[in-house]
C-alpha positions in Angstrom: -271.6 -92.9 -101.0 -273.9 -92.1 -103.9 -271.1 -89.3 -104.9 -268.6 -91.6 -105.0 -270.8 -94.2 -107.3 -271.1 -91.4 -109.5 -268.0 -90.0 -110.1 -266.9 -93.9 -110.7 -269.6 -94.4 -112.8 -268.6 -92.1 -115.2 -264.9 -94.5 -115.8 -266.8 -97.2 -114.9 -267.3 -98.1 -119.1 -263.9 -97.2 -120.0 -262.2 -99.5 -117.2 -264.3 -102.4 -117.8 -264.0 -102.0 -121.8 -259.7 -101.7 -121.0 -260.5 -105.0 -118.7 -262.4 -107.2 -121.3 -259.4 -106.0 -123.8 -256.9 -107.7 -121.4 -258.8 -110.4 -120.2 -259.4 -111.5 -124.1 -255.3 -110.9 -125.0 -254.7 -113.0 -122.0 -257.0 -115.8 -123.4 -255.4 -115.4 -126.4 -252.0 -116.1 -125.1 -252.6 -118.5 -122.2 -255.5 -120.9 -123.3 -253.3 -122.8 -125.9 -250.5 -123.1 -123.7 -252.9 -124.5 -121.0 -254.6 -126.6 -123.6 -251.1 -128.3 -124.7 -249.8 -128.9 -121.0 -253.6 -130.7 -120.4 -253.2 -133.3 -123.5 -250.5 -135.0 -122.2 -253.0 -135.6 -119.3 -256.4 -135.6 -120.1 -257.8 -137.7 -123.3 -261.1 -135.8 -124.1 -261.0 -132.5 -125.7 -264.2 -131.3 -124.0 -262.6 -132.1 -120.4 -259.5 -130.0 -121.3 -261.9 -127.1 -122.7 -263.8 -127.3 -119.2 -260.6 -127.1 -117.7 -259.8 -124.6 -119.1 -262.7 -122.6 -119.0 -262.9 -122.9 -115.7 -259.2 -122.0 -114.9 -260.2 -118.6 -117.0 -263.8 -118.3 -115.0 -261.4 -118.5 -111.6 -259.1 -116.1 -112.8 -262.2 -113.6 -114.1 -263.6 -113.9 -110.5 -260.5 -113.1 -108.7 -259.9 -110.1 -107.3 -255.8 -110.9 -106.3 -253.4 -108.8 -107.7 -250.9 -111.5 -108.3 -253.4 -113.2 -111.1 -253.2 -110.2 -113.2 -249.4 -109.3 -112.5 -248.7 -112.9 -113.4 -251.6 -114.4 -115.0 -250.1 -117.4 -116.8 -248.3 -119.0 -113.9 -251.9 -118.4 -111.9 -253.7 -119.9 -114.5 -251.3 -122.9 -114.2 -251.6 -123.3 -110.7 -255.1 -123.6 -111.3 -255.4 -126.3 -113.6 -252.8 -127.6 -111.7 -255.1 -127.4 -109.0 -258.2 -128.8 -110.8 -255.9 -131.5 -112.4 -255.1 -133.0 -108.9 -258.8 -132.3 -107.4 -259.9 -135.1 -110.2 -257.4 -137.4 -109.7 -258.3 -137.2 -106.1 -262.3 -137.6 -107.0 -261.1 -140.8 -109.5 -259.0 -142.2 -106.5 -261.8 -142.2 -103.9 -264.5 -143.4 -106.6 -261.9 -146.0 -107.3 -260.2 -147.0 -103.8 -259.4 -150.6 -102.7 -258.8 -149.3 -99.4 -261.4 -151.5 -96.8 -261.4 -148.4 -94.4 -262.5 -146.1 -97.0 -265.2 -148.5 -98.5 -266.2 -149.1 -94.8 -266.3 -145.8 -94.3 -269.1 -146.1 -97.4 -271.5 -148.7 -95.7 -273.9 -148.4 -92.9 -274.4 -150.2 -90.2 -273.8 -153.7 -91.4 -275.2 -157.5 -90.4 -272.8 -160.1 -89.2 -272.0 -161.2 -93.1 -271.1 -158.1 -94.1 -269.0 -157.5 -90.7 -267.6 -161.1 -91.5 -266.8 -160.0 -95.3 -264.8 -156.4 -94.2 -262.7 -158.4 -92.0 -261.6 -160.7 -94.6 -261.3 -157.9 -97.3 -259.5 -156.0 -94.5 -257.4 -159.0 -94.2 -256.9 -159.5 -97.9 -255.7 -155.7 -98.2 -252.8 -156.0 -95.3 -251.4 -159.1 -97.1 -251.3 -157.4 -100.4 -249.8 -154.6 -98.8 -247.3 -156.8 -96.8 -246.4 -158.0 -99.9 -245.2 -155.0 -101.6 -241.7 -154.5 -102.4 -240.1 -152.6 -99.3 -240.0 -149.0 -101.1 -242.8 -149.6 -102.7 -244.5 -150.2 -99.9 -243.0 -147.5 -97.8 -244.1 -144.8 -100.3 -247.2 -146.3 -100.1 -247.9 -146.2 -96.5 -246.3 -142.6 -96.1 -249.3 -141.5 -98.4 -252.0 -143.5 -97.1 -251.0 -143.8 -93.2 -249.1 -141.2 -92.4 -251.3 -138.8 -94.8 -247.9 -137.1 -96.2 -248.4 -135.2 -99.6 -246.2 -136.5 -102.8 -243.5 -133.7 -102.3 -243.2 -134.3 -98.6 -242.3 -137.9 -99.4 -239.8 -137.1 -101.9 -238.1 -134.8 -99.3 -238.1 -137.9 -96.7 -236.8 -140.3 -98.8 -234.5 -138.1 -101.3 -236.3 -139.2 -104.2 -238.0 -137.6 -107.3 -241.7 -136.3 -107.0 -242.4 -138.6 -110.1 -240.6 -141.6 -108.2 -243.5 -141.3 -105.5 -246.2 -141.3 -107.9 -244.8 -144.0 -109.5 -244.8 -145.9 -106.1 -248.3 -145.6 -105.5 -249.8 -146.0 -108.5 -247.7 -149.0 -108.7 -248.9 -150.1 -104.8 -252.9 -149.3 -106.0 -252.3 -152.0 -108.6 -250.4 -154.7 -107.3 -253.1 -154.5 -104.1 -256.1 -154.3 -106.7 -254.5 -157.1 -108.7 -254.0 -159.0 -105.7 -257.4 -158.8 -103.9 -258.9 -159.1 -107.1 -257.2 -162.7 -107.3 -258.1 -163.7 -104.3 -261.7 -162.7 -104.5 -262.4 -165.5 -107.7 
């Protein structure tokens, strides 16, 4: 074993100077790409530099051959992938959804119980009250757990239809409940 470190030891400097040399021409040509596709969706500079940064860290760490074959589409895939992990974390911080705020509480006294159910209650009739696609897209994603692309395939419609769907569901239902809670 200790032959082997040697003998590797001795290209070791060579292979990780040859390494660093691609890793930075890869930065050079990737980073502004990423950077432009993240500011038509992120507001903050510093946000899209973290992204970044940490697509680059990812891609640093892994030890797949299809980053380096390819590395520009697996950077993408990773700030893809980062892009949707914070809309999820905005979502949940955000949700009107009674199960998932129930979820939240403890064990609750008979006010509290008394004020879920009506919330609850509040939440079906704004969802009842959806328009018909709207609310099917809607309940696809929430009910029936199906992913964006899943729903388009079901309903021969555009990924960007479905999003448009939910996000529109999220704020009729907070608009509504928020009504009905003055």
């Amino acid at each position: 074993m200790y032959g082997v470190q040697e003998s590797e030891g001795a290209c070791a400097p060579a292979a990780a100077v040859y390494e660093e040399r691609q890793f930075v021409a890869v930065y050079r040509e990737e980073a502004p790409k990423l950077r432009s596709f993240l500011r038509r969706r992120i507001w903050l500079e510093d946000d899209r530099d973290d992204m970044v940064q940490e697509a680059f860290t990812r891609l640093a760490a892994s030890r797949s051959a299809n980053a380096w074959s390819n590395p520009g589409a697996y950077l993408h895939g990773i700030v893809r992938h980062l892009l949707a992990d914070r809309v999820r974390a905005w979502a949940r911080s955000r949700s009107l959804d009674p199960v998932v705020c129930a979820a939240d509480q403890e064990a609750a006294g008979p006010d509290a119980t008394a004020e879920l159910n009506q919330m609850r209650e509040r939440y079906r009739l704004a969802v009842d009250g959806l328009p018909p696609r709207t609310k099917e897209v809607y309940l696809l994603h929430r009910v029936e757990e199906l992913g964006y692309r899943q729903i388009a395939e079901q309903l021969s419609i555009s990924i960007r239809t479905v999003e448009w769907h939910v996000a529109e569901a999220i704020a009729r239902i907070g608009k509504s409940i928020g009504n009905s809670n003055g």
